[in-house]
C-alpha positions in Angstrom: -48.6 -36.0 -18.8 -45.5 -36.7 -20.8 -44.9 -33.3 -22.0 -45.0 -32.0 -18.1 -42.7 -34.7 -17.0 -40.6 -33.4 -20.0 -41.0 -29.7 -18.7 -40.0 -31.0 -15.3 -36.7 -32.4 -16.5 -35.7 -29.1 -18.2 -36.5 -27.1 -15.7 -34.5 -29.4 -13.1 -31.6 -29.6 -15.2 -31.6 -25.9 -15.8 -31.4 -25.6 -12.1 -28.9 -27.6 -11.7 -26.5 -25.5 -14.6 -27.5 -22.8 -13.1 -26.1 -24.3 -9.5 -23.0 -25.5 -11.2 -21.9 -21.9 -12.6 -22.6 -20.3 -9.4 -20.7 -22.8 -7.2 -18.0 -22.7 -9.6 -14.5 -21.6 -7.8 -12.3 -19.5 -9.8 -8.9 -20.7 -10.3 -5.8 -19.1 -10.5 -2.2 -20.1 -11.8 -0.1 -17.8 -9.3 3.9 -17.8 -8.5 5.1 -16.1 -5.4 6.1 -12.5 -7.5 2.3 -12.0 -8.3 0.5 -13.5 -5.2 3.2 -10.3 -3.7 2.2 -7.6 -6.7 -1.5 -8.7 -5.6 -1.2 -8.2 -2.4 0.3 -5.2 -2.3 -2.6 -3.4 -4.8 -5.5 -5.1 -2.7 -3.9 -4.8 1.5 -5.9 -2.0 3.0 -3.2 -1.9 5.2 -0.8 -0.9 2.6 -3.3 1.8 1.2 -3.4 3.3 5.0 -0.2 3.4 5.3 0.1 5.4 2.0 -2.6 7.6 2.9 -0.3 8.6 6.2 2.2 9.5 3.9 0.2 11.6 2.0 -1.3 13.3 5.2 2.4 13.8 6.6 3.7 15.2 3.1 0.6 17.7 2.9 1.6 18.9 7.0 5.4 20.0 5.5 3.8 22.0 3.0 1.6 23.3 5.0 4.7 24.4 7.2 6.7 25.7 4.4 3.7 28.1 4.1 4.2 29.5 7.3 7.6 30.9 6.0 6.0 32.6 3.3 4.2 35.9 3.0 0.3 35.9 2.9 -2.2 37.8 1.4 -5.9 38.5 2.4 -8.7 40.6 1.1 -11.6 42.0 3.5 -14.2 44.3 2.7 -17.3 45.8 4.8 -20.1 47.6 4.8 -21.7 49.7 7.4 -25.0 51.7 7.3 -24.9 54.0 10.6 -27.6 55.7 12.2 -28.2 59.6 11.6 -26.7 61.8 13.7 -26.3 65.8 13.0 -22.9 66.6 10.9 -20.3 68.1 12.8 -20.0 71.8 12.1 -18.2 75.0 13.7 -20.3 78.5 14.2 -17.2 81.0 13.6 -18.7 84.8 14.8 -19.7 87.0 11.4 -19.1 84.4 9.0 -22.2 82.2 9.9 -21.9 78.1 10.9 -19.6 75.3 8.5 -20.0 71.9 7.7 -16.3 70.4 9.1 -17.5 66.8 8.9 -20.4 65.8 6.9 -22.8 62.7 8.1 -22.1 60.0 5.6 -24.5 56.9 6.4 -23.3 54.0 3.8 -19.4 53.2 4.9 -17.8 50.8 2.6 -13.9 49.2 2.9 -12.1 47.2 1.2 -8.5 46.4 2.7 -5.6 44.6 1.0 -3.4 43.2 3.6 0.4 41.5 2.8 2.3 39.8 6.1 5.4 38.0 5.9 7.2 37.5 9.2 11.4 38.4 9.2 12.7 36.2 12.0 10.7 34.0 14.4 13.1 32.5 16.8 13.3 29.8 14.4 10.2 28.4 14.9 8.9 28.6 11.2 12.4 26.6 9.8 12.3 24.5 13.3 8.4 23.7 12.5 9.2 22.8 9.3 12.4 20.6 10.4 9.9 18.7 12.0 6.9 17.9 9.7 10.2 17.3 7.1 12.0 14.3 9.3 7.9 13.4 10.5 6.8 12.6 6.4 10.5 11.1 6.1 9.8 8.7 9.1 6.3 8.1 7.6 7.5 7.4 4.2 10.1 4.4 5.8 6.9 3.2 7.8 5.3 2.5 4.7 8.3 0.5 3.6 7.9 -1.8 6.4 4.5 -1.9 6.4 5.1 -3.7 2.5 8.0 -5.6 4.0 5.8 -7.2 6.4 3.0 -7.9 4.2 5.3 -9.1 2.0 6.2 -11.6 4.5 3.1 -12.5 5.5 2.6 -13.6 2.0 5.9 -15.8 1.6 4.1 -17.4 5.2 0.9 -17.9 3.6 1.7 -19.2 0.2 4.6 -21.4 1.2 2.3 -22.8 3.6 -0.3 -23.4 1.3 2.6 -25.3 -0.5 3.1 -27.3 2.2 -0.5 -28.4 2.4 -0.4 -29.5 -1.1 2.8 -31.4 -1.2 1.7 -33.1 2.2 -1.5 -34.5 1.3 0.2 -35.6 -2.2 2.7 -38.0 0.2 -0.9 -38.7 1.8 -3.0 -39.8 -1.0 0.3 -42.1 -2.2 0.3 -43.4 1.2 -3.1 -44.7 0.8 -3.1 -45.7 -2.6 -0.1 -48.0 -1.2 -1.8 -49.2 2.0 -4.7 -50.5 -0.6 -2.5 -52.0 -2.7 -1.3 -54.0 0.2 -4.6 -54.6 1.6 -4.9 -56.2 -1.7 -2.0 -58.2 -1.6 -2.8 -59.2 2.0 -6.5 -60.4 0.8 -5.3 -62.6 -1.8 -2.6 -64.0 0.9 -5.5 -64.8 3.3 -7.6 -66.3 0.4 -4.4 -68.8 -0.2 -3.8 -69.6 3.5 -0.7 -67.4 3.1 -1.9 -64.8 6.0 -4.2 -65.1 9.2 -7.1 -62.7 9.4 -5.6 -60.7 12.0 -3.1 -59.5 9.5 -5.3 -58.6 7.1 -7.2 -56.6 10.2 -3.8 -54.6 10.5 -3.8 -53.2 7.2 -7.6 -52.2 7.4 -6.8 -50.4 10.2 -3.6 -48.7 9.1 -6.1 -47.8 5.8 -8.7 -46.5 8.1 -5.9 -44.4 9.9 -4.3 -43.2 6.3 -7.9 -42.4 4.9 -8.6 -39.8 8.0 -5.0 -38.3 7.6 -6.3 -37.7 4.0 -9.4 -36.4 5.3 -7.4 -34.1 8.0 -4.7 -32.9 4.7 -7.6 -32.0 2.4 -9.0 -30.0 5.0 -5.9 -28.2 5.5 -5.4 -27.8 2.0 -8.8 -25.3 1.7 -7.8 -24.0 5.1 -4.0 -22.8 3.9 -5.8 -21.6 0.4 -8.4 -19.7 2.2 -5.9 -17.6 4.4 -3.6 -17.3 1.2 -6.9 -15.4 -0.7 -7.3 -13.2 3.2 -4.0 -12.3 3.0 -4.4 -11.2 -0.7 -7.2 -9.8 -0.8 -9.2 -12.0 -3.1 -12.1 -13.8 -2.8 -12.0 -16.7 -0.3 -13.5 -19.0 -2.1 -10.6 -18.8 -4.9 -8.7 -21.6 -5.7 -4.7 -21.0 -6.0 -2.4 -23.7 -7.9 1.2 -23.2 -6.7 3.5 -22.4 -9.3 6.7 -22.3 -7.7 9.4 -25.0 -6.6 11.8 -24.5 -3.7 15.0 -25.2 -4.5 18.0 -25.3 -1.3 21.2 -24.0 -1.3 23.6 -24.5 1.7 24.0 -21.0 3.1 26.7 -21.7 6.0 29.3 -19.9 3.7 27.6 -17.9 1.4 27.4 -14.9 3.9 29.4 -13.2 6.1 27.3 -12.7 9.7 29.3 -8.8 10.2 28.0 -8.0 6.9 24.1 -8.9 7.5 24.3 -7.3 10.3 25.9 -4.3 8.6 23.2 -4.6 5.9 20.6 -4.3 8.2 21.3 -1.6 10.1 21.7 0.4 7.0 18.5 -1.3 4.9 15.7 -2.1 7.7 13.0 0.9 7.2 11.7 0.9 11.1 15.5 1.8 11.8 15.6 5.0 8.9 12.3 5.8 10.5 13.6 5.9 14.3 16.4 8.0 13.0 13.9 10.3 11.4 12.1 10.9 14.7 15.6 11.5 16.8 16.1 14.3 14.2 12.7 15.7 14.8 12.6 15.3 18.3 16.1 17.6 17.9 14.5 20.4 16.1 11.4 20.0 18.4 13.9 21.3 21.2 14.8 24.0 18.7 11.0 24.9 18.2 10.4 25.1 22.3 13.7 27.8 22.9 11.9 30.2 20.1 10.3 32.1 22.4 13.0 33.1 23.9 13.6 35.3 20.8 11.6 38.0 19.3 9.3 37.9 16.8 9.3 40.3 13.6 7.0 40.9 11.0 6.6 43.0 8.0 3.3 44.1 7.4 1.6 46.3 4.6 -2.5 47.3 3.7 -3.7 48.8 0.7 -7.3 50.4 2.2 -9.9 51.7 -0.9 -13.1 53.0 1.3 -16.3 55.2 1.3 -14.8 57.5 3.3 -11.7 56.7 3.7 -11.3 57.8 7.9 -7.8 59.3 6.5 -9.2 61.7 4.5 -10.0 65.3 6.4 -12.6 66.8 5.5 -14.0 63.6 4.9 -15.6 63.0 1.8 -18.4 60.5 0.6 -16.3 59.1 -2.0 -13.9 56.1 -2.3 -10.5 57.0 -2.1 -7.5 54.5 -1.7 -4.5 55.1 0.9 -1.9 52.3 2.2 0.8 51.4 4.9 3.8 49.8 5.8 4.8 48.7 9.2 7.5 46.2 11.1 6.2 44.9 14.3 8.4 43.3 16.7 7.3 41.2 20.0 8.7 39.6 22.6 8.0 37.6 26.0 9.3 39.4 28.8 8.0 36.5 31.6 5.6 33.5 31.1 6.3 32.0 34.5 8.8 29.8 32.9 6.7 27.8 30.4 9.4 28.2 28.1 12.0 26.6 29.8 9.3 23.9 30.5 8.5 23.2 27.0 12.4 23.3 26.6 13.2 20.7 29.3 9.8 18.2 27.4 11.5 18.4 24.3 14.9 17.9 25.5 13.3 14.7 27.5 11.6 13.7 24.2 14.9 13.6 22.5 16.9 11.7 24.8 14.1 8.8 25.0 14.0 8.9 20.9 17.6 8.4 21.1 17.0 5.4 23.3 14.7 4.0 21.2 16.4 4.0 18.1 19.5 2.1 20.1 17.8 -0.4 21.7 15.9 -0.9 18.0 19.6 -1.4 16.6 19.9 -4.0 19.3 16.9 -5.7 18.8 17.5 -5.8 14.9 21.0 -7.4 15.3 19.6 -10.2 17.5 17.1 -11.0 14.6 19.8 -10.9 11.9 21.8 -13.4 14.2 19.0 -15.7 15.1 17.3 -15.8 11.7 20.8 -16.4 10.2 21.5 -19.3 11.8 17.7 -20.7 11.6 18.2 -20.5 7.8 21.1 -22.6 8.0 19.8 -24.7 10.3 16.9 -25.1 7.3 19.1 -25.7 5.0 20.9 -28.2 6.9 18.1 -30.0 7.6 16.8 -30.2 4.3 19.6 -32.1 3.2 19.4 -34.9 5.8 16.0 -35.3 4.8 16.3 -35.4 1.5 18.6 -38.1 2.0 16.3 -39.8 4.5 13.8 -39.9 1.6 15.8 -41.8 -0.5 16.3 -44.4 1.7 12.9 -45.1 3.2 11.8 -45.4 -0.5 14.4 -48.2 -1.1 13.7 -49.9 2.0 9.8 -49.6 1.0 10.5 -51.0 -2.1 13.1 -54.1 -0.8 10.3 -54.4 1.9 7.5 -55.1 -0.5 9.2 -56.8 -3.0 10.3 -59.5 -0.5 6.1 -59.0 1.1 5.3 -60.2 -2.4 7.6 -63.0 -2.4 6.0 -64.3 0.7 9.9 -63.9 3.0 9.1 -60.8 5.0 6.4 -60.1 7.8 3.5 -57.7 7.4 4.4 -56.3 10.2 7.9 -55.0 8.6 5.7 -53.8 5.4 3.7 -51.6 7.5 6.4 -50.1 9.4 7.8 -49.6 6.0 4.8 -47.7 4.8 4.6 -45.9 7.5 8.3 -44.4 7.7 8.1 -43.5 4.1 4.8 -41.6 4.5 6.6 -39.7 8.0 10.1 -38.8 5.8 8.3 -37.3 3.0 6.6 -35.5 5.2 9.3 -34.4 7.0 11.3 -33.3 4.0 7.8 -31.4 2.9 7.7 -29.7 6.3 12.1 -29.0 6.2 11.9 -27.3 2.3 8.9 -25.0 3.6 11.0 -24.1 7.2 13.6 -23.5 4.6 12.2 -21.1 2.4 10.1 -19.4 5.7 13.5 -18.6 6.9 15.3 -17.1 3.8 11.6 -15.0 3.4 12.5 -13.7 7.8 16.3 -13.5 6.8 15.3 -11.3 3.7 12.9 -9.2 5.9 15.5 -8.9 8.6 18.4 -7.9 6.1 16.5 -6.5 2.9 18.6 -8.8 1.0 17.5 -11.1 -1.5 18.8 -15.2 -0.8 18.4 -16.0 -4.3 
């Protein structure tokens, strides 16, 4: 009986090992330059977007081919029925075989094109799928740019989390030291019950911010490892600090602006399209031209029809010819396709202006959010300090039995509300250099 109950034991505590290792979260020491470098390798996203670079770099090839001449091999064989060979009865000499019946036909043609001038569809085509993997390779860029944000968003956030339920647990590790303080009052006859009631409450209400901040902590963590790519369950430690610098005359507004219009990828991309949409206009007025091509064939076949008499035998022979075409009247499609492409341009020229509108409104508005950060950073920082030297005055005179509880609490409070305000003012301040940086593609270091 004793050696089961022993067997038992093992086998429970085996189980729970075995629980342990499996439930155990994997932790990771991470600063904001590798959560990035992560999230970069593992964002499906990104690896679309790369994949539409490829595909739009392989379609200008593919055009540049056009331009170029191509070769092409055929060969057939034909078995025809019988039929009498073709022969001519000439009086006094008797009849002659002219054309014999030959039954097995074989060819084999070697065939080189290259076309001379096209309208300028071939350079105009290839204009196009040029500016196209261009535009596609700045899409890309802003496709990193913007996860790259979303990071900044998501780790700085999960900073936030942290750093707020730090000024949390202090909070309530200083509302029980004054529910202590308050007992021991009550015990003396220094404090009615009511006032010790107070402080259980403001406990009660400090323990379920706790609750609410832990919470928020796995929340903030688990969109962190989304955003990554990693495994939700993994646990992230912050390795960065924010530190502030007052940007209200660092930078010149003109010259962001400037920046901007020269470094933002979606605008190098819009500019790409305006230039395809102008050789697309190019591409539609090539018909209007003719079209010339240089062809040759090199033909080896058994018989080769060139070849009088002809002759069951293989026998090579080859050409070379310049064909030239034109359209005389398509019921005006041309000027159609013309008129569409002019259209095309003109709204792609739109777009890219109200784009450089739109982009210097961000500039402006994320410029002055970062110094409004930055501002407010500093007021808070200063708030702190002074909510923690009216927290200590407060309960140093609580202790010495010459201030209310009431003015204690008040002073618990406020602390726990300015900390968390500066918290919340460093994150807004590093959330608005990461927009301003995305806006400008300028570092705020």
């Amino acid at each position: 009986m004793r050696n089961l109950n022993f067997k038992i034991i093992i086998i429970l505590f085996i189980g729970l090992f075995l629980s342990s290792i499996s439930n155990a979260q994997e932790v990771r020491k991470l600063n904001l330059e590798q959560c990035i470098k992560i999230g970069l390798i593992n964002s499906k996203t990104i690896h679309s977007s790369k994949m539409s670079v490829l595909a739009a770099e392989a379609q200008m090839r593919e055009m540049n081919t056009n331009g170029l001449p191509s070769l092409s091999f055929n060969a057939t064989y034909t078995r025809l029925s019988k039929v009498p060979p073709f022969t001519v009865a000439v009086p006094g000499l008797g009849s002659f075989n002219i054309s014999p019946s030959i039954f097995d036909n074989y060819s084999m043609a070697l065939s080189l094109k290259q076309p001379l001038f096209t309208g300028f569809k071939l350079s105009s085509s290839y204009d196009m799928a040029k500016y196209n993997s261009l535009a596609a390779k700045q899409t890309y860029s802003q496709d990193e740019q913007n996860l790259i944000l979303n990071i900044k968003n998501a780790y700085w956030n999960l900073f936030k989390a942290i750093k707020i339920k730090e000024v949390i647990d202090e909070n309530v590790q200083q509302v029980k030291a004054h529910l202590t303080d308050i007992q021991n009052f009550y015990k003396q006859g220094l404090a009615t019950k009511n006032e010790v009631l107070k402080v259980e409450v403001q406990l009660s209400d400090a323990q379920l911010n706790q609750i609410d901040a832990k919470n928020a902590v796995k929340l903030a963590g688990v969109n962190l490892n989304n955003v990554l790519g990693l495994p939700l369950s993994t646990g992230i430690e912050i390795q960065d600090s924010i530190s502030v610098k007052n940007t209200s005359n660092l930078y010149n507004m003109d010259q962001l602006i400037s920046e901007a219009q020269d470094n933002r990828p979606e605008l190098k991309a819009m500019e790409y399209k305006v230039k395809a949409s102008e050789k697309g206009i190019t591409l539609a007025q090539s018909d209007w031209y003719p079209q010339i091509f240089l062809a040759g064939e090199y033909n080896y076949a058994k018989p080769n029809q060139r070849l009088l008499p002809t002759k069951n035998e293989f026998y090579g022979t080859w050409d070379v010819s310049v064909g030239l075409s034109l359209s005389l009247w398509n019921w005006g499609a041309t000027l159609d396709k013309t008129d569409r492409a002019k259209a095309q341009y003109e709204q792609a020229n739109d777009g890219l202006k109200t784009l450089k509108d739109a982009v210097t409104l961000e500039v402006t508005q994320d410029y002055y959010n970062l110094v409004k950060a930055s501002e407010k950073v500093i007021v808070a920082e200063e708030a702190v300090k002074q909510a923690e030297e009216n927290y200590r005055v407060t309960d140093d005179k609580f202790k010495q039995g010459i201030t209310l509880n009431s003015e204690l609490l008040d002073a618990e409070t406020a602390l726990k509300q300015v900390r968390t305000n500066y918290t919340q003012a460093l994150v807004d301040y590093e959330l608005a250099k990461a927009q301003i940086e995305k806006a400008t593609g300028k570092n705020f270091n």
